[in-house]
N, C-alpha and C positions, 0 to 999 in steps of 0.2 A: 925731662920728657916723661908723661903718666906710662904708666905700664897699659901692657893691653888688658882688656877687662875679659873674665866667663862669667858670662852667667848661670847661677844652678838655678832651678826652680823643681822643688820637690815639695812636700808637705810632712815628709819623715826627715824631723831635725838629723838624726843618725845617717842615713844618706848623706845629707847635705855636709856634715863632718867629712865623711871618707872622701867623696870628691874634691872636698876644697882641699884636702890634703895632700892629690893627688897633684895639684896645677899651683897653691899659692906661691912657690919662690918663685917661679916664673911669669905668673899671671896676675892681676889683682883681681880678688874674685867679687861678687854680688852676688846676693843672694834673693829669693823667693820662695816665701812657703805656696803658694795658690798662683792659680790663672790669673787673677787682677794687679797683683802685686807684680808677677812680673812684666805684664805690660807696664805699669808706672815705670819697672826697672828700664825697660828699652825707653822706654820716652826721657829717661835723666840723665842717660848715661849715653853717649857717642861714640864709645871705643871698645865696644861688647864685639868680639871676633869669634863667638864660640854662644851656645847656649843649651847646657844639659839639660835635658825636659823631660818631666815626668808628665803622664798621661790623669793616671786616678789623684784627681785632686777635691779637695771642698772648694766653693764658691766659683771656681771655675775651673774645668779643668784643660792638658794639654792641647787639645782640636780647638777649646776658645783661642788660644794662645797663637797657634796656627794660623785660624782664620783672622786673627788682627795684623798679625806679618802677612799672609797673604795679600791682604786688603789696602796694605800699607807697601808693598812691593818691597820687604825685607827679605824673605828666604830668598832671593838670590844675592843678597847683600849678606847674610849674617847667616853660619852655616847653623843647621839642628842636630843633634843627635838625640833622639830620642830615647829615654830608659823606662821603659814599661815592663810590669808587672805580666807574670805568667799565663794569669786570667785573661787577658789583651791580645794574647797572642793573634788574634783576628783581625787586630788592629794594624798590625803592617802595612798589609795593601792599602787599606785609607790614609797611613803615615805618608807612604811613600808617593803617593798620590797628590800630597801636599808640595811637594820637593823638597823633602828632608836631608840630611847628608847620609844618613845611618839610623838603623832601630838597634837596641840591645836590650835584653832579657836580663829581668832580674830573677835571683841575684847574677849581678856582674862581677867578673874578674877587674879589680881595681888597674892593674899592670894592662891590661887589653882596651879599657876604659880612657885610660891618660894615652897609650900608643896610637890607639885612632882618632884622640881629641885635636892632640898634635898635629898629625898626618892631615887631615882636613881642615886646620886651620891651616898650614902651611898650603896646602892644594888651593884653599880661598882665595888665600893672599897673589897666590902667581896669574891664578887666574883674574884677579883684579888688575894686577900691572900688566899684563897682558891685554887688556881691556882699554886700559890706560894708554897704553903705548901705541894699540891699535887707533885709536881715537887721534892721538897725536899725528900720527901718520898719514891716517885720513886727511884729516885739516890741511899737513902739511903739502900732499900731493894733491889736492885740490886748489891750492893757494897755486903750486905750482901747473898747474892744469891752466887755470884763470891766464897766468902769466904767459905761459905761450901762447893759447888760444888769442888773446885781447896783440899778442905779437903776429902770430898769424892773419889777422883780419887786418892791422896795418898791412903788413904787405901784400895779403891777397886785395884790397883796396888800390894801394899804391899800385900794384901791376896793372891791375885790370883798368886804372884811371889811363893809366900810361895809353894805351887802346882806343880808349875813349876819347880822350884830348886829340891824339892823331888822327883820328876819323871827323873831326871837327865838331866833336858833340861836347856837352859840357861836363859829364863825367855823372852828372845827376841819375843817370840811365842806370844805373849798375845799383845806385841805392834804390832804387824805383824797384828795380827788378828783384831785388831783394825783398822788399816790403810785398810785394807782390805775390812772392813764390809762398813765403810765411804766412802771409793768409789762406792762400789754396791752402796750403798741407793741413795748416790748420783745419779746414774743414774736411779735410780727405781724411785724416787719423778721428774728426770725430766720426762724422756718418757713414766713413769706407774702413770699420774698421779690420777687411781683409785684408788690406796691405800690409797689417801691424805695425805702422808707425808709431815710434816713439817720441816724446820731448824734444831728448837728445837728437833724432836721425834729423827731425823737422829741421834745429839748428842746424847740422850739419850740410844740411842739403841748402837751405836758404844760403849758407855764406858758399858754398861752391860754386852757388848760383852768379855768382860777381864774376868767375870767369866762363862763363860760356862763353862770350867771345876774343878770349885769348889768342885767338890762333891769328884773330887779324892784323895782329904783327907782323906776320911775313909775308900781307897782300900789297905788291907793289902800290905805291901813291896814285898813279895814274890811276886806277882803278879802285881804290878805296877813297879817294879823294874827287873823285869825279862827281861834277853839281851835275848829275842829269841821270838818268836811267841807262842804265847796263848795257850792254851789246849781249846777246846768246854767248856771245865766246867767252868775254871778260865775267859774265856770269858764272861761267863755270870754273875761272879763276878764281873767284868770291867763294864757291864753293869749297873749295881746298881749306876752306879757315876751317873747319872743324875735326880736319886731321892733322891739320899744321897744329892745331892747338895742343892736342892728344902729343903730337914728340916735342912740344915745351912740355907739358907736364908730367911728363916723364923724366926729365931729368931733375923734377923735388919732389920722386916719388919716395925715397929714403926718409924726405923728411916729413914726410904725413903716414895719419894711421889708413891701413889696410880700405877702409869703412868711407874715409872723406876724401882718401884717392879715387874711388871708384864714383861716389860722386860726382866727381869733378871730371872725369875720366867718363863719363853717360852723358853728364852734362854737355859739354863740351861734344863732343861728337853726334851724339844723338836729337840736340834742341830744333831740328831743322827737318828730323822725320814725321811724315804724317800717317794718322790711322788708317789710310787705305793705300799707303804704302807707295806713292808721288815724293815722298821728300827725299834728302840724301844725307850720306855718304850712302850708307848701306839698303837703302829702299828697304826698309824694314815694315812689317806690317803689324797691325793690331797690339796685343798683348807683347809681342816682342820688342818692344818701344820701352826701356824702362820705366817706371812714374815718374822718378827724378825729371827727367828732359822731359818728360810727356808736362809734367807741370807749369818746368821752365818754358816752355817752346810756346803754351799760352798767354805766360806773364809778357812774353817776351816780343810776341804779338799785339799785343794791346800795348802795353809803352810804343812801340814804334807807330803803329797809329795813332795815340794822343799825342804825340811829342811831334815838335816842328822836325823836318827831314830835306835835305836840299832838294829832292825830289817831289817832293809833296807837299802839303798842307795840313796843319793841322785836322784830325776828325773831333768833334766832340764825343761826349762820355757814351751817351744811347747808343750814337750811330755804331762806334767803335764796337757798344755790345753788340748789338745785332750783326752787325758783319761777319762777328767771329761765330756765333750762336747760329745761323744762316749757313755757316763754310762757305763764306767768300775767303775767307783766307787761311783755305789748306782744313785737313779734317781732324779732328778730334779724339778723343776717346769720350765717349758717352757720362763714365766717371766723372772726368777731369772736369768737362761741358757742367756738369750738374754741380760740379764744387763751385766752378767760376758764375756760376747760375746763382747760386747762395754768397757769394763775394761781389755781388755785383754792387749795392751800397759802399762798401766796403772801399773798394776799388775806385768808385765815384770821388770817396770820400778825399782818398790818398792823393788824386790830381787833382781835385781842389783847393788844397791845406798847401800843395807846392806850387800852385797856380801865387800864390801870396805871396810867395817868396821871391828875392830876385839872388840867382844863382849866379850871375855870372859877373858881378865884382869881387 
């Protein structure tokens, strides 16, 4: 195995004696008399952990030298110490300016010289594996991040299908609704950027979105299974799924973060309020309406009018917009209206592309 390498760069051969004297049984040393020479030095040599640098040189001097590690993103790779002449003293603050490890004034104490060469190479080194190790870690809890998450969406999938299949729909609804919500946000985190949405929340919110209607689990068959339109009473039966939903997801609140419970937890209870305050559970008005569900509750609206329903008939794509654009069905938020305004292509697009497909073999 090479030895690790110093390099000196001085232009007083005498200098360059005493230091190499200082570090060669431990170190292999290189040497530089000027600015040029030792950039060739760094460019030949890979294992340089250290580099003594003199400032007043011929042909080029220490700041050349500087500014090529600089330029080259070395001094955070390869630590400096600086040995400058007394004349220079002025010179520190532009040293340090640089991110050097250390300045010292000539002449220097040889014994002071090799104890802080050491010291900050050893400092380098940990904070390299450190570096190192971080980086490692990263990767690794990102792999595992991946791993649950791509676990999570099977089962949030898998439940939320389960819903779907017993209401006599094809299960396609929940990807729809998804693709759906991902586009709004999308345009809601570009041109609304007071909400402060993130990348990450968008994802997060799109897959919570598969269970908004979780809760219709626990709505007897006769009444979620019924080919015909509701009765006022059994309607209000229907209604109970979004706090039915809210105590299923409550008992896998342990195993989600804070962030994609809550979510899932707006979603779910809230997709059914409207902006002037007609919707339920909690007749909530305006602003009080999370975005989350204020998103989903449009996506969620428009699927259910493009998509066959035993009740109804298909709407095509225009009619659909204008319906919801109009508030014929239920009111808005002004926002949300203006995102789905800017998704309307978009949206077109999504039931055309699954119009192609046949889902149900």
């Amino acid at each position: 195995m090479h030895k690790q390498q110093i390099l000196i760069v001085d232009d007083e051969e005498i200098n360059r004696v005493i230091l190499k004297g200082l570090f060669q049984d431990e170190y292999q040393i290189v040497e530089a008399g000027n600015g040029q020479e030792a950039i060739a030095r760094i460019e030949e040599n890979q294992n340089i952990v250290l580099i003594l640098l003199d400032i007043v040189m011929p042909i080029m001097n220490g700041f050349g030298v500087l500014d090529y590690m600089k330029a080259h993103d070395l001094l955070e790779k390869i630590p400096v110490i600086l040995i400058t002449g007394e004349t220079v003293i002025d010179s520190d603050d532009q040293a340090y300016a640089y991110g050097v490890a250390d300045v010292m004034h000539k002449p220097f104490y040889p014994h002071i010289v090799k104890r802080r060469g050491k010291n900050i190479i050893e400092l380098y080194q940990n904070k390299h594996y450190m570096q190192e190790r971080l980086k490692e870690q990263e990767i690794a809890i990102r792999a595992q991040e991946k791993k649950i998450r791509e676990s999570n969406e099977f089962m949030i999938d898998a439940l939320s299908s389960v819903v779907e299949f017993r209401s006599l729909e094809t299960g396609e609804h929940i990807r729809r609704i998804k693709f759906f919500t991902r586009i709004l946000l999308k345009y809601l985190m570009k041109y609304f950027p007071k909400y402060g949405l993130t990348p990450v929340q968008v994802d997060e919110i799109a897959r919570a979105a598969a269970l908004h209607d979780i809760g219709k689990i626990g709505i007897p068959d006769a009444i979620l299974l019924k080919p015909a339109r509701l009765t006022p009473e059994e309607f209000e039966v229907m209604k109970t799924h979004t706090t039915i939903g809210c105590d299923v997801l409550e008992r896998f609140r342990e195993k989600q973060t804070d962030e994609f419970y809550k979510y899932c937890y707006e979603i779910c209870r809230y997709h059914h309020e409207r902006w002037d305050g007609n919707g339920y559970p909690d007749h909530l008005v305006g602003d009080e309406i999370p975005i989350s569900a204020h998103i989903v509750a449009i996506a969620d609206v428009y699927d259910a009018l493009v998509s066959p329903r035993v009740y109804k008939s298909i709407y095509a794509n225009n009619i659909a917009y204008d319906m919801i654009m109009k508030g014929e069905c239920g009111q808005f938020s002004p926002d949300v209206l203006e995102c789905f305004a800017l998704a309307k292509e978009d949206f077109f697009n999504v039931v055309e592309v699954i119009k192609m497909f046949d889902f149900s073999s």
